[in-house]
C-alpha positions in Angstrom: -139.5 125.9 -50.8 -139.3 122.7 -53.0 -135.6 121.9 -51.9 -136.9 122.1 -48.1 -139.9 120.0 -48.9 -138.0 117.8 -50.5 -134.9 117.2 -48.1 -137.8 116.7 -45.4 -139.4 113.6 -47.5 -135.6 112.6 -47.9 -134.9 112.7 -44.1 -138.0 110.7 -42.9 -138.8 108.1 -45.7 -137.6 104.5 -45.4 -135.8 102.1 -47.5 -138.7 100.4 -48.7 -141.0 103.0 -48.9 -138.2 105.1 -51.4 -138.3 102.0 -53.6 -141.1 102.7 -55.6 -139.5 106.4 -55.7 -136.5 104.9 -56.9 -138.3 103.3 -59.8 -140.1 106.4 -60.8 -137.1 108.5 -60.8 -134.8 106.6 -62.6 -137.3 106.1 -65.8 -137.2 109.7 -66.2 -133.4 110.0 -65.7 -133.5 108.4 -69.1 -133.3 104.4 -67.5 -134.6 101.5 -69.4 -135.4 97.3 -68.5 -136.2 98.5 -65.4 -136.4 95.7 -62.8 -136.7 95.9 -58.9 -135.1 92.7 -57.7 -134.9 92.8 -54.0 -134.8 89.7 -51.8 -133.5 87.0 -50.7 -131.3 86.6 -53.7 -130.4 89.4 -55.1 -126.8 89.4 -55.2 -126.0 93.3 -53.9 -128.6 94.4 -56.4 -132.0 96.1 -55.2 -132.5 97.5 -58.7 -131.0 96.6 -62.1 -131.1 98.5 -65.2 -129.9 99.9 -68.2 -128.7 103.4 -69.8 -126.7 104.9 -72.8 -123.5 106.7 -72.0 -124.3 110.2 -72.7 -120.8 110.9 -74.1 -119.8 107.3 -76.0 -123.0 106.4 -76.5 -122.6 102.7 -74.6 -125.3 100.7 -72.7 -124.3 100.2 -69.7 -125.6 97.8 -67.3 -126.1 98.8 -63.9 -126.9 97.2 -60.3 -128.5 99.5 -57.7 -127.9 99.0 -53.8 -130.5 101.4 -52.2 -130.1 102.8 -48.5 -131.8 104.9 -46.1 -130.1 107.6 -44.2 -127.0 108.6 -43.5 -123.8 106.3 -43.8 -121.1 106.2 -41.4 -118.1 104.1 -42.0 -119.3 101.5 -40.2 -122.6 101.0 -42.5 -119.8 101.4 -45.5 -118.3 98.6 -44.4 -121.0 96.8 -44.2 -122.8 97.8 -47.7 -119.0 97.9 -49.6 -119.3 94.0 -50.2 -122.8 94.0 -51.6 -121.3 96.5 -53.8 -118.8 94.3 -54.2 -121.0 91.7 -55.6 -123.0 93.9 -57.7 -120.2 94.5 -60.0 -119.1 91.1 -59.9 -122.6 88.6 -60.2 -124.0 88.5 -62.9 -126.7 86.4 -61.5 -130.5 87.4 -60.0 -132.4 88.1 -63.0 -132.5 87.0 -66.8 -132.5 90.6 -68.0 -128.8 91.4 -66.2 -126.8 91.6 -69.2 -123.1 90.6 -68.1 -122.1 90.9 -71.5 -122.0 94.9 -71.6 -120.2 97.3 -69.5 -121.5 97.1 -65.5 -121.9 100.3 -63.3 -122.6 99.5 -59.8 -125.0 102.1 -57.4 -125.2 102.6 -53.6 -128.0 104.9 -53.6 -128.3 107.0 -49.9 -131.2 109.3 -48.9 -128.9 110.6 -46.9 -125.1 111.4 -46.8 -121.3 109.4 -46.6 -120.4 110.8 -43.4 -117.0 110.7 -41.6 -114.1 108.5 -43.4 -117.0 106.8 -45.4 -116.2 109.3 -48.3 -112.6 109.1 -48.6 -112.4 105.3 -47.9 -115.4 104.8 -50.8 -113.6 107.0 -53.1 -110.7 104.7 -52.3 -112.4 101.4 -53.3 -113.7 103.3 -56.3 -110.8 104.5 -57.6 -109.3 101.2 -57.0 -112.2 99.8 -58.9 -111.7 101.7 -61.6 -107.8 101.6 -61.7 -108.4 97.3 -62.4 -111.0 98.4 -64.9 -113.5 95.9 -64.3 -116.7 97.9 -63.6 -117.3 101.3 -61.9 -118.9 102.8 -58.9 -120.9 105.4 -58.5 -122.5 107.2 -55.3 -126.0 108.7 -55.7 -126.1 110.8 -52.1 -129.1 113.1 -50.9 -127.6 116.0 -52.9 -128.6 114.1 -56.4 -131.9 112.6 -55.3 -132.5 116.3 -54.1 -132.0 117.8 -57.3 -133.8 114.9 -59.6 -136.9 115.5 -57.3 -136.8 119.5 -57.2 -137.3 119.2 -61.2 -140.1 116.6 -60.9 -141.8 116.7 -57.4 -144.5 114.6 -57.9 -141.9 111.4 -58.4 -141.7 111.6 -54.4 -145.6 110.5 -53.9 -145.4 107.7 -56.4 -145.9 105.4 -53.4 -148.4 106.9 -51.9 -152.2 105.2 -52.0 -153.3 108.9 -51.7 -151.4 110.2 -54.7 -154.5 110.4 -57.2 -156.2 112.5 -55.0 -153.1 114.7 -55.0 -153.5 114.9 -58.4 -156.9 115.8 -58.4 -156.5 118.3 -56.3 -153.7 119.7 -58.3 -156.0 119.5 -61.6 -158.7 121.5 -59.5 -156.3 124.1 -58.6 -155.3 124.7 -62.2 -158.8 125.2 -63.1 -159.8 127.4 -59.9 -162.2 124.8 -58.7 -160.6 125.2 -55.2 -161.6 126.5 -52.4 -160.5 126.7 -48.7 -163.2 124.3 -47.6 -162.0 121.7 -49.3 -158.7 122.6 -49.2 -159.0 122.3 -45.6 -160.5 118.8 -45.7 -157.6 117.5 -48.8 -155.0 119.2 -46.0 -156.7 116.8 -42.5 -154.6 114.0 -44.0 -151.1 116.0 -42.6 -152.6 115.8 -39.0 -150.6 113.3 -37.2 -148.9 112.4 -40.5 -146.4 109.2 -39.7 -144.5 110.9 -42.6 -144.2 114.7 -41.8 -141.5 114.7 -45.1 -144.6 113.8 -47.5 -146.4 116.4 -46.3 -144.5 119.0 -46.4 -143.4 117.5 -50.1 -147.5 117.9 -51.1 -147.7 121.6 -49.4 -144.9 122.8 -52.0 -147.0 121.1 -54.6 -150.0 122.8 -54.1 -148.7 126.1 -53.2 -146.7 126.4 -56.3 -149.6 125.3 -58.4 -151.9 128.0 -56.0 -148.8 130.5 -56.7 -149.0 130.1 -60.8 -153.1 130.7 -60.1 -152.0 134.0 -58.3 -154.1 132.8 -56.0 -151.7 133.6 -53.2 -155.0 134.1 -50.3 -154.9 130.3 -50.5 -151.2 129.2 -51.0 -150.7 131.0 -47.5 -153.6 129.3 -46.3 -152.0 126.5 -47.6 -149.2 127.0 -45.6 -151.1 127.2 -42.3 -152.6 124.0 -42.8 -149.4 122.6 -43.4 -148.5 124.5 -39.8 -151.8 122.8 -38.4 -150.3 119.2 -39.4 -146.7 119.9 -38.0 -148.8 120.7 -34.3 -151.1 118.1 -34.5 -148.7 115.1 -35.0 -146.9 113.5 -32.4 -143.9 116.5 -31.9 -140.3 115.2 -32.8 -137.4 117.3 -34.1 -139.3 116.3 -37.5 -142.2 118.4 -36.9 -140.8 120.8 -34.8 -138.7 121.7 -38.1 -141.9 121.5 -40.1 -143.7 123.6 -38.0 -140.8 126.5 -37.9 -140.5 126.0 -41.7 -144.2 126.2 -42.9 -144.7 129.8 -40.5 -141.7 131.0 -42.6 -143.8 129.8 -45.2 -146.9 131.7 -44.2 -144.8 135.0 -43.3 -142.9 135.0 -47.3 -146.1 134.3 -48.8 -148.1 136.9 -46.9 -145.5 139.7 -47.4 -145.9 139.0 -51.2 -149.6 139.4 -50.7 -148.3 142.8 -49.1 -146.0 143.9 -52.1 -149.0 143.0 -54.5 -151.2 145.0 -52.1 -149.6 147.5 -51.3 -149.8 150.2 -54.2 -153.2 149.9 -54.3 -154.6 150.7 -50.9 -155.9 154.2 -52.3 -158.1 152.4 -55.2 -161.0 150.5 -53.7 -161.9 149.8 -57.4 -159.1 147.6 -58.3 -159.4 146.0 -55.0 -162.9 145.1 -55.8 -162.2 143.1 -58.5 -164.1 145.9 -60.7 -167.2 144.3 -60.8 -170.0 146.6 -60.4 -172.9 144.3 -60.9 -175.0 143.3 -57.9 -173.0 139.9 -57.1 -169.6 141.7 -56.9 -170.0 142.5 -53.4 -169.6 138.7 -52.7 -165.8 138.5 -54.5 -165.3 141.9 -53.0 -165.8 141.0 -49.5 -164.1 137.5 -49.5 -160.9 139.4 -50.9 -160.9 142.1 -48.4 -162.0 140.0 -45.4 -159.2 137.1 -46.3 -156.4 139.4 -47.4 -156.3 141.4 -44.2 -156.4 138.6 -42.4 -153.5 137.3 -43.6 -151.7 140.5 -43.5 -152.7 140.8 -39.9 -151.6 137.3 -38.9 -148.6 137.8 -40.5 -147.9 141.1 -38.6 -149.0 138.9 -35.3 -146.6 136.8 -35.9 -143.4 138.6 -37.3 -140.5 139.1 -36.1 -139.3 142.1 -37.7 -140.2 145.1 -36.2 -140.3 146.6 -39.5 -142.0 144.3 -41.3 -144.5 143.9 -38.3 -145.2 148.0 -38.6 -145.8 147.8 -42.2 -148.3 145.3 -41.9 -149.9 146.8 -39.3 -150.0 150.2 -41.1 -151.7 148.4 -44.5 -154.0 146.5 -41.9 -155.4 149.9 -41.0 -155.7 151.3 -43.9 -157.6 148.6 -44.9 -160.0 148.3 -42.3 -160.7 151.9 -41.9 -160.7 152.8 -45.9 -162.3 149.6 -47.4 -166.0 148.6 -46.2 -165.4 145.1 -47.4 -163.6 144.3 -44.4 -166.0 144.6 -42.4 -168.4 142.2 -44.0 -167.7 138.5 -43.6 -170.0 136.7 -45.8 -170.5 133.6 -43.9 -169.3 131.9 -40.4 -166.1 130.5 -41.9 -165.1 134.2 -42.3 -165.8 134.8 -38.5 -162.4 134.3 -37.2 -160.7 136.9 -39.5 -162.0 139.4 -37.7 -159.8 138.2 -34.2 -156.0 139.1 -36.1 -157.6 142.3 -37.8 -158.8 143.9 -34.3 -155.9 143.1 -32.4 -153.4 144.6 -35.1 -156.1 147.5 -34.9 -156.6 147.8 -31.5 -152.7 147.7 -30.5 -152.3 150.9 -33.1 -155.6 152.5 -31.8 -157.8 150.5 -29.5 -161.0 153.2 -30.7 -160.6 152.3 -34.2 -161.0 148.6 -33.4 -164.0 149.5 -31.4 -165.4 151.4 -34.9 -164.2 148.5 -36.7 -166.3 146.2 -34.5 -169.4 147.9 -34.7 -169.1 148.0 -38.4 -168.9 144.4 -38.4 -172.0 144.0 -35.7 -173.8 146.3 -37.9 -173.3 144.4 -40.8 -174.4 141.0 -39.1 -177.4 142.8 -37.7 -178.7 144.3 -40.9 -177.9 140.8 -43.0 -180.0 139.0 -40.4 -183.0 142.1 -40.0 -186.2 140.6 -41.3 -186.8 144.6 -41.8 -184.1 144.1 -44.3 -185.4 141.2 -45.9 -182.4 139.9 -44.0 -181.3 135.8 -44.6 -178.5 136.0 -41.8 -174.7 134.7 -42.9 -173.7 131.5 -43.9 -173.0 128.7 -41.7 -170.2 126.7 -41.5 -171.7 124.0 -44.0 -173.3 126.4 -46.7 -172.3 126.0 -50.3 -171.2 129.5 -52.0 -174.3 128.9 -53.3 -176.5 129.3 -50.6 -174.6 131.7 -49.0 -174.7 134.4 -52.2 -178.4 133.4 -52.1 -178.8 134.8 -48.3 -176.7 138.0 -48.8 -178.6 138.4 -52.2 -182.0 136.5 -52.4 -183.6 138.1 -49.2 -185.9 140.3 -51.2 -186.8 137.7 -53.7 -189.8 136.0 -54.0 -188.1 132.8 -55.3 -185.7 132.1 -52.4 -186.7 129.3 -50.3 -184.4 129.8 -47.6 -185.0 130.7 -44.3 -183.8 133.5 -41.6 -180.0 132.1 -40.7 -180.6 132.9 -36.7 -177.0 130.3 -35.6 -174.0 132.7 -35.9 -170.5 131.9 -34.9 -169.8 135.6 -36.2 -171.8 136.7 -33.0 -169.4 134.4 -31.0 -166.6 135.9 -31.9 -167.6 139.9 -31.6 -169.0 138.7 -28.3 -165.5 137.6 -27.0 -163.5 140.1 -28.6 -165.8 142.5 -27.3 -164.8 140.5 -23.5 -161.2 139.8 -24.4 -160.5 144.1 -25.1 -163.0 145.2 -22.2 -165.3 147.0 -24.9 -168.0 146.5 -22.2 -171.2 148.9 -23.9 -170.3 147.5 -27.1 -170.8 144.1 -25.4 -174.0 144.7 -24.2 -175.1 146.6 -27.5 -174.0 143.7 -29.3 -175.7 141.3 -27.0 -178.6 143.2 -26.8 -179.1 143.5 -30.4 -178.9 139.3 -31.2 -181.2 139.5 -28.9 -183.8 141.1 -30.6 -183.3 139.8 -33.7 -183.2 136.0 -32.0 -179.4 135.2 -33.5 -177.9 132.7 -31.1 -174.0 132.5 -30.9 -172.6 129.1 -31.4 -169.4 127.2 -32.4 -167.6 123.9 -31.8 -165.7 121.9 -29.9 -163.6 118.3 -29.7 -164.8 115.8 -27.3 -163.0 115.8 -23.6 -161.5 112.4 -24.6 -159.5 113.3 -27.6 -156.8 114.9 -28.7 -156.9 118.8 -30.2 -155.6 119.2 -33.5 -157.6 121.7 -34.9 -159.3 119.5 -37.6 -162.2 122.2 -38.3 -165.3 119.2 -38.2 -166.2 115.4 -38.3 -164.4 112.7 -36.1 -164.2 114.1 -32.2 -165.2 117.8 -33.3 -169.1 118.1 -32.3 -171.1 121.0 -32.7 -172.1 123.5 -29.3 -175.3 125.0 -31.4 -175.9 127.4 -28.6 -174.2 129.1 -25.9 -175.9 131.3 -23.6 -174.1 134.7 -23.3 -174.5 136.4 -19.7 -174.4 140.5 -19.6 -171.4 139.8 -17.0 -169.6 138.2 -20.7 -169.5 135.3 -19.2 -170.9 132.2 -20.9 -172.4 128.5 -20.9 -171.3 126.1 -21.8 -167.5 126.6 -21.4 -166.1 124.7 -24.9 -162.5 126.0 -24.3 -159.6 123.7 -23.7 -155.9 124.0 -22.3 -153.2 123.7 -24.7 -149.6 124.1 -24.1 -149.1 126.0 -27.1 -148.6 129.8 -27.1 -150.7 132.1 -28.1 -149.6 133.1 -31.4 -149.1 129.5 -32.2 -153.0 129.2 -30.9 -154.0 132.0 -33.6 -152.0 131.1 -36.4 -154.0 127.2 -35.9 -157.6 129.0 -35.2 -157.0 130.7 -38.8 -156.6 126.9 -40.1 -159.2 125.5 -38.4 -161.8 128.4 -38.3 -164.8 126.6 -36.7 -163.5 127.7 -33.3 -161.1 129.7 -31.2 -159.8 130.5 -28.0 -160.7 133.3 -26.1 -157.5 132.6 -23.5 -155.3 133.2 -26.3 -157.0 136.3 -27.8 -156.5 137.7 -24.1 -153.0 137.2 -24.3 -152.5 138.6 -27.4 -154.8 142.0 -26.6 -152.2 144.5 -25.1 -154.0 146.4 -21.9 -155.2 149.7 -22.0 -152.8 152.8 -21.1 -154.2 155.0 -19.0 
């Protein structure tokens, strides 16, 4: 994962950009009198410095030539006399020691390619052979490997990077959530440096792996997918994009292995908290890990790997009641990849699986119940443990939650599978209880890219649902994207979906 996100920063980064890179990396190769010299007059040198000879122990001195990209023997023949004069000046700056033994650098993020390598290790031999300094070539392969052992040298140049770092601290002391790990994760939409963000993706799914929080490194992963689709496409993020669903699909088939020999013990699923706030952990768990489980069997493809999915992804939903009870709105579109795994196994156990999810919004929102409603969108985890919890206490001073985007999407599901009666039960039922169905949507004149609010995403706070199941006002857009693209982005963006795709995706009825 690290080597891929690091070959990507390698293949889109610039000359200049790498410098500060260059810097970073070579202090902890063990460098010392570090000094970046480029310019007008640097005499083939973009970086001097020294080092001790690990096996006779001698400082060297040595002169640095940095490059972007790959070299051909034409760009060898042009860089082989500023090599040239590396070894040979000893001018440029006061702390250039020509006194001591000089090694001179061409340093590529990329490769020698055609007769570049045997006409450089030509000239270097016959360097060498004359003994008056020596050459070496630092190629993609050993930046590659200096920056798999310390990734975070890649961002150094990077006015972003100490928010990197806090969110890396965060992680490491679970004060991360998908929220904000959504908001951290905009900055990779239209990225003009795809590389650097697939470099911080690693980072953070690594550090989310050691938390064994793996619900959120796969999340991680889809916002990383998010970014690829929303930036201008290129071969660049076309790659990205292929690489961060592999991502997603290895991540979620660990979440599978981990999950797997435990499907008959809703106790250890729970989290084994029996107190009266456990159903809150219990529910996020269930609701998000067969999400991602469903998703991934959406999206596989292995046809053995895409049945065991789907067969955990039943058992889940039919044996475990926490899958059926998404806590707030931002848990509303994890019920669309959960009924269509169920309903292409058994379209009447996605029917039951609806109406346990209808049921559950109804009775949360049921003044009879002392109801609250779900979450919104914006609500802290505090306020939304306080509606599922503080309904029947005297000190809550919240009101009835009556703007669902959880309606919304049982509504269309209920459209998109032809579950007419369930429709209109469903319809019928919000109703009553005066819960209006809402979501978002981005203005006509920009651009989707799935950002889940702020900038062109507005809110639609109410759309009138018609016992036909048609609706108004129509927030869905055209995208040329297919439809398990169109999923895997709703699942990163979560504030809205499209019902077009979840059409597609619903396999018709046999008769």
């Amino acid at each position: 994962m690290l080597h891929a996100a690091v070959g990507a920063f390698l293949d889109t980064v610039t000359e200049r950009e790498f410098d500060p890179t260059v810097l970073a990396v070579l202090t902890v190769q063990g460098f010392h009198d570090i000094h970046f010299i480029h310019g007008t007059f640097e005499f083939g040198k973009d970086v001097i410095a020294k080092r001790r000879h690990p096996e006779t122990g001698v400082i060297e001195q040595y002169a640095i030539q940095s490059k972007a990209g790959d070299i051909g023997q034409g760009d060898w023949r042009a860089v082989r006399p500023q090599l040239e004069e590396a070894g040979y000046n000893t001018r440029a700056h006061p702390h250039f020691d020509g006194t001591i033994p000089r090694v001179a650098v061409l340093l590529t993020t990329g490769r020698l390619k055609g007769a570049a390598p045997t006409d450089a290790q030509e000239y270097a031999a016959a360097i060498h052979r004359r003994n008056e300094w020596r050459i070496e070539f630092w190629d993609r392969e050993h930046l590659a490997a200096w920056l798999v052992s310390s990734p975070e040298l890649a961002l150094v140049s990077l006015d972003e990077q100490s928010e990197l770092q806090r969110m890396l601290t965060d992680i490491r002391s679970d004060a991360v959530d998908e929220p904000s790990l959504e908001r951290f994760t905009r900055r990779w939409i239209d990225a003009p440096k795809p590389g650097v963000a697939s470099l911080e993706a690693a980072m953070l799914i690594n550090a989310f792996q050691v938390r064994s929080r793996l619900d959120l490194a796969a999340m991680c992963a889809l916002q990383l997918f998010r970014g690829a689709c929303g930036t201008e496409q290129s071969e660049t993020t076309d790659l990205q994009a292929r690489s961060a669903k592999r991502l997603f699909q290895s991540i979620a088939l660990e979440l599978l292995e981990a999950v797997a020999p435990h499907l008959d013990d809703p106790a250890h699923l729970a989290l084994g908290d029996p107190g009266p706030t456990g159903m809150v952990p219990y529910a996020v768990t269930l609701v998000r890990l067969t999400e991602i489980l469903a998703l991934a069997a959406l999206s596989s493809d292995s046809t053995a790997i895409r049945g065991e999915l789907e067969r955990v992804v039943g058992v889940l939903a039919t044996d475990h009641p926490g899958v059926a009870r998404p806590i707030s709105d931002q848990f509303a579109v994890s019920i669309i990849p959960t009924v269509l795994v169920l309903h292409r196994r058994d379209p009447a156990t996605a029917a039951a699986y609806l109406r346990s999810v209808a049921k559950w919004l109804m009775d949360r929102t049921d003044p009879a119940f002392n109801g609250l409603g779900l979450g919104t969108m914006d609500d802290n985890p505090r306020s939304v443990v306080e509606r599922l919890l503080g309904g029947v206490l005297e000190a809550t001073t919240l009101s009835r939650s009556l703007s669902s985007y959880v309606l919304t999407v049982l509504l269309d599901i209920c459209v998109a599978l032809d579950e007419q009666d369930l429709y209109r039960d469903v319809l019928s039922d919000a109703r009553a209880l005066g819960i209006t169905p809402c979501t978002t949507k981005v203005r006509s004149d920009a651009a989707e890219t799935y950002q889940r609010a702020g900038g062109p995403v507005i809110p639609v706070p109410r759309l009138e649902y018609r016992e036909d199941g048609s609706k108004s006002p129509d927030a869905s857009r055209a995208t040329e994207l297919d439809a398990e693209a169109v999923l895997l982005l709703t699942a990163a963006c979560r504030s809205r979906h499209d019902l077009a795709a979840v059409v597609s995706l619903a396999p018709a009825d046999e008769d």
